[in-house]
N, C-alpha and C positions, 0 to 999 in steps of 0.2 A: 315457808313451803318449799319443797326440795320437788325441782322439775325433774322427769327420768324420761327416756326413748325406746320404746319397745321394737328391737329387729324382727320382724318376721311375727305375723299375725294369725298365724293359723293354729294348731292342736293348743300347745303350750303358749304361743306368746296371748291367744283370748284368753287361757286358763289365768293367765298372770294378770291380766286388768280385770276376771273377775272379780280373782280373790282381794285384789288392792280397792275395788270399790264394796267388794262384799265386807272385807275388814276394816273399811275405811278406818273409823272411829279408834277400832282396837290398836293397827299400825300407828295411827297417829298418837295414842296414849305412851306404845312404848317408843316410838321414837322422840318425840319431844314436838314435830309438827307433824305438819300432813304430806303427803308422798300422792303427785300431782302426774300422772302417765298426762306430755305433754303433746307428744311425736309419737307416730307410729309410722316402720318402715316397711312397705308391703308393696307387692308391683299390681297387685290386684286394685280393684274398686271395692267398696262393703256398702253400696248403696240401700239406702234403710236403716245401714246399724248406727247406733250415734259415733262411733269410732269412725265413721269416715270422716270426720270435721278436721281428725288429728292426724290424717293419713299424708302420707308423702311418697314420692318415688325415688327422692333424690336424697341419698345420705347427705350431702351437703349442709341442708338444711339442718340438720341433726349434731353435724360434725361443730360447725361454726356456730352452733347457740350458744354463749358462754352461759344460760339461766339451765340448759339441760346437767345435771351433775353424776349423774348415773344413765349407762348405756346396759340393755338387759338386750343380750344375744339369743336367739333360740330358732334359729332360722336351720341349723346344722349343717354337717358338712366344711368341707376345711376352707372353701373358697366359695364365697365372698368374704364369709365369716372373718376369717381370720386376717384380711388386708383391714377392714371394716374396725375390728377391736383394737388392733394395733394403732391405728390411728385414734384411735379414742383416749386409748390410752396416753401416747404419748402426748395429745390436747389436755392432759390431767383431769380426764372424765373415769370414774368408776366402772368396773365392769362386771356383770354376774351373766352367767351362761350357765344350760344343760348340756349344753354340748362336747358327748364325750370323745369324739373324731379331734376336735379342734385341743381343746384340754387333751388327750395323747398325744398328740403330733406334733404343737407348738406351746403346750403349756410354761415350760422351763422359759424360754424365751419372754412369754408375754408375765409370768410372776416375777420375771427380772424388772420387766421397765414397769410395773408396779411398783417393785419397790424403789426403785430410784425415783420415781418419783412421788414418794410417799400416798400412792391411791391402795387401789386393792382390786385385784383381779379373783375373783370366788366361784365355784361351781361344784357347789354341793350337789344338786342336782344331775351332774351329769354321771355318777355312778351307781348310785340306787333309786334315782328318782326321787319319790318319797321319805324312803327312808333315810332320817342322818346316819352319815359313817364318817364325811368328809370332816365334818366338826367335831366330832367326837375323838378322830384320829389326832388332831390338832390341840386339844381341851383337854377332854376327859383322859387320854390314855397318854398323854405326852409324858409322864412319868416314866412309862413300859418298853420294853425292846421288846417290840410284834413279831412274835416268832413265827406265826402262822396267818394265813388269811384262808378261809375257804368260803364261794361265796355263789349264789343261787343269783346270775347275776342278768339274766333274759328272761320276762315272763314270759312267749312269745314261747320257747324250748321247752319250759317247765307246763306250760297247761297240754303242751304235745305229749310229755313225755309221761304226765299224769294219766291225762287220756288212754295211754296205751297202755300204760297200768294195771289201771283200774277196769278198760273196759277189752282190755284184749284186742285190742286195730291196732291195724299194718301202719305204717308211718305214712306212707299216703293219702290214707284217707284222714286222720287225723291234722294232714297239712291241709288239708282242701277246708276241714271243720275250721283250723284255727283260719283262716282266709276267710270264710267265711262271715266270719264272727270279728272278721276287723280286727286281729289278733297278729297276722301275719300280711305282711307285703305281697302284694303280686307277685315280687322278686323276692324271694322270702333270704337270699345268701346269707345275708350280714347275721340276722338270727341263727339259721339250722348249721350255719359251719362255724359258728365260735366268733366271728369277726367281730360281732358288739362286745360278749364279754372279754374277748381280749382287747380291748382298749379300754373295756372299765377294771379288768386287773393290771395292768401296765400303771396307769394314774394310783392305784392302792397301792401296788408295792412299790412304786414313787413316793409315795409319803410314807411310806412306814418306814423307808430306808433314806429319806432325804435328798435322793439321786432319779436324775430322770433317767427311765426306762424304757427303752422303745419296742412300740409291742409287734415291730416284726422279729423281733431276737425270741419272740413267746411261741413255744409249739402249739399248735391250734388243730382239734380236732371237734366233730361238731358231729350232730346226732342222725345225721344219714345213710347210716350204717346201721344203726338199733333196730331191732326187727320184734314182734311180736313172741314170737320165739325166745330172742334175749329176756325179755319180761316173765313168759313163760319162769324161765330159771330162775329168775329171781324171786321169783315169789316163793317158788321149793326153797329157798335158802333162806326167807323172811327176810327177803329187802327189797331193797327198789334203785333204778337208773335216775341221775341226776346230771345235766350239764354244770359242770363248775370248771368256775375259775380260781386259780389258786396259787399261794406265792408259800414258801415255805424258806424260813433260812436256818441253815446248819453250819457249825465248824467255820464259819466267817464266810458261807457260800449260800447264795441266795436263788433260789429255783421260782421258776414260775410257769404254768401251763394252762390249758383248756381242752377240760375232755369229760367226757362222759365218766360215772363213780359209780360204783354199784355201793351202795350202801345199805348196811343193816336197817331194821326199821324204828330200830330203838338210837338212830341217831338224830340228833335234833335238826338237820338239813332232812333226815326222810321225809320229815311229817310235813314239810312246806310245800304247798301243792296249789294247781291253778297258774294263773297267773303271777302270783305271790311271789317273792322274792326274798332272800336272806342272804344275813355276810358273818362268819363264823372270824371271831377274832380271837389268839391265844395271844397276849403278855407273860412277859417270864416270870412279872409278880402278880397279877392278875388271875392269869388263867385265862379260862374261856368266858369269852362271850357273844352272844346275839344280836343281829339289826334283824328288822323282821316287821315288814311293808308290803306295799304297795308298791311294787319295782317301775310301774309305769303309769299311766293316764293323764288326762288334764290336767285335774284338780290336786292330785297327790303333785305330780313335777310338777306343777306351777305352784304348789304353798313352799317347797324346798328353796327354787327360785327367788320369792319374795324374803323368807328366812334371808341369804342372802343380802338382798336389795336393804331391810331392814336392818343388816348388822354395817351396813357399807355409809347408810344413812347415817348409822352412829358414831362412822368413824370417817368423817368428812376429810377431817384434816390430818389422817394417822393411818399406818399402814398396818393391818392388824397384825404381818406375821406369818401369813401364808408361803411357803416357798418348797423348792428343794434345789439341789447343785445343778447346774446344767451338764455337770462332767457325767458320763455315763456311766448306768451302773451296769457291769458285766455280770449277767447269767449265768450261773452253772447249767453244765447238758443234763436236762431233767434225764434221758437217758441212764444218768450215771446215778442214779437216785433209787435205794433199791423201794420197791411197793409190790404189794401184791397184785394178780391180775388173775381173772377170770377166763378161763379159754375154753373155745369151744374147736373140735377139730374135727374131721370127716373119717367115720367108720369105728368100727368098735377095737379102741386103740389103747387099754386100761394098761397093759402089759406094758408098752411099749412107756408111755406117759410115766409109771415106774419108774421104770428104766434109766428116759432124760433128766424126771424131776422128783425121782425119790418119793417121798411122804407129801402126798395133797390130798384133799377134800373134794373128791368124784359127787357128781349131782346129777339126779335124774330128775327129768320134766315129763308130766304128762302128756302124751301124745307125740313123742319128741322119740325119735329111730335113727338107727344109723350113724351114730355118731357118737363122742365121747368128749361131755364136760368136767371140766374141773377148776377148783382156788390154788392157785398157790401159796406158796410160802414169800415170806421178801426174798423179789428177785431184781437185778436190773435189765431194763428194756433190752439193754445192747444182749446180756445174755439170752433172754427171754426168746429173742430174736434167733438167734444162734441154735437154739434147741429146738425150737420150731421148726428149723427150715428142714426137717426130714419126719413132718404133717403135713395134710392139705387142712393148714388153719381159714377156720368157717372166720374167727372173728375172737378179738384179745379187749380186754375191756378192764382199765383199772378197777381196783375190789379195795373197799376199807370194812371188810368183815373177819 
């Protein structure tokens, strides 16, 4: 029997002892024994649930069990968490986390004393939740130089942005809907400005490039800006707005950002809608390909988690392999990256848009005055920038149509 200590007992860390007692049988066939949630670390009480018999306040008790051999993080946030794992680690206890703040910010360090000391630090979980990418990046495509990531990477963004889609509302009221519905934080930042999926494209383009990335070097813009209006045009153009995170590398230069895409509808990120989540991957021999889940919930992150726990089980005495450099990998200025962009500017200005930008694709929306939309052609921000500033620009929005 292999004992484990579950941090933090609430959404995911119960999702995690249900699905371990709900698969019992199944985990225990493929691991070779049983997988025994011994510890639970929670500051609360769960008086009633049979989980309080396992409950503790005090890592201590956790730290110093040499029968616990796996530590499953899921508390989030950088601190306790990560004094907490670090120590576990270095006691040569296993570790799996969803936790994508912790994995950005101290992943390289804590994959280091993993490997030195042959355990394994894992968190598949904390970049699509449900969905594998993390394994897959590792496994399946380790053959590939990953040219591209684009990725659907907050549901939380994507059932707002659906919404306003599909049913024409202002972002407000769609923030209040998703809040409502348990979808959105009280404090909703980290989702609507980009914060979560920049720290789950930081950890992707850390492994596809083997250098840790730190996702303040990542420009971040997030979807408080998109107005009903914006949707409006897109739908004259047959596409749709999507939050994505996104790592692109060129010419031995690696870019990466988060921002809002206007894309066509015949792209396969269009059609992901809701909640739902996707991560678009290209290899230079492969091509493209799809992850396409469940980005978030109990049940979905906590079966990734256990995945996890399960491969950590199998490799007691072996370090699977997991890592990247801790030397930094330096960004290209997405700036200098030419794309198209979608602009919208104040007053009927078709003439003049000419003028700065030669041949583009003018768009009219129903009920939509006084103003003048248009596609461009590939351009870079920095110029993009440059031409505009003799408009009163309403709002600039990458465009892959």
């Amino acid at each position: 029997m292999i004992k484990i200590a579950v941090l933090g007992y609430g959404t995911v860390g119960s999702g995690v002892v249900h699905v371990l007692e709900t698969n019992k049988d199944l985990i225990a066939k493929r691991v070779g024994q049983e997988i025994e949630v011994s510890k639970v670390l929670d500051l609360r009480d769960f008086e009633g649930d049979p989980i309080q018999a396992k409950i503790t306040h005090n890592y201590d008790d956790i730290l110093n069990d040499d029968e616990i051999k796996i530590v499953v993080e899921v508390m989030g946030g950088v601190e306790p968490a990560y004094t907490f794992v670090k120590q576990a680690l270095l006691k040569g206890k296993h570790v799996a986390t969803s936790n994508k703040a912790l994995v950005a910010d101290k992943g390289s360090e804590l994959l280091k004393i993993a490997k030195d000391n042959n355990i394994n630090f894992l968190f598949e979980a904390s970049v699509g939740g449900g969905i594998p990418i993390i394994r897959p990046i590792f496994s399946s495509l380790t053959a590939e130089d990953i040219t591209d990531i684009k990725g659907i990477l907050n549901g939380t963004t994507n059932y707002m942005l659906t919404k306003m889609g599909e049913e024409g509302a202002e972002y407000d009221d769609v923030l209040k809907d998703a809040q409502n519905k348990g979808y959105a934080e009280a404090d909703p930042t980290a989702d609507v400005e980009g914060y979560d999926a920049c720290r789950k494209i930081a950890i992707l383009t850390a492994l596809a490039n083997e250098q840790f990335v730190d996702f303040n070097d990542i420009k971040t813009e997030g979807i408080t800006k998109i107005s009903k209006t914006d949707m409006k045009y897109a739908d004259a153009l047959n596409a749709t707005i999507k939050l994505i995170g996104a790592s692109h590398k060129e010419n031995d230069k690696v870019y990466a950002y988060v921002a809002p895409i206007l894309f066509e509808k015949s792209h396969p990120l269009a059609g992901v809608s809701d909640v739902f989540n996707a991560i678009f991957v290209k290899g230079n021999m492969l091509g493209d390909a799809m992850f396409y889940g469940q980005g978030a919930g109990k049940d979905a992150t906590a079966s990734a988690v256990v995945a996890d726990i399960i491969d950590e089980a199998r490799n007691l005495d072996a370090n699977i392999g997991y890592s990247w450099s801790e030397d930094k990998l330096e960004l290209a200025d997405i700036d200098t990256l030419p794309m198209k962009y979608f602009v919208r500017v104040k007053g009927d200005k078709e003439a003049d848009v000419k003028s700065s930008f030669g041949d583009v694709r003018f768009v009219k929306a129903d009920g939509v005055a006084d103003e003048t939309a248009f596609v461009t052609d590939l351009i870079k921000a920095s110029e993009l920038n440059d031409k505009l500033n003799s408009f009163e620009l309403i709002t600039a929005i990458k465009a892959e149509i």
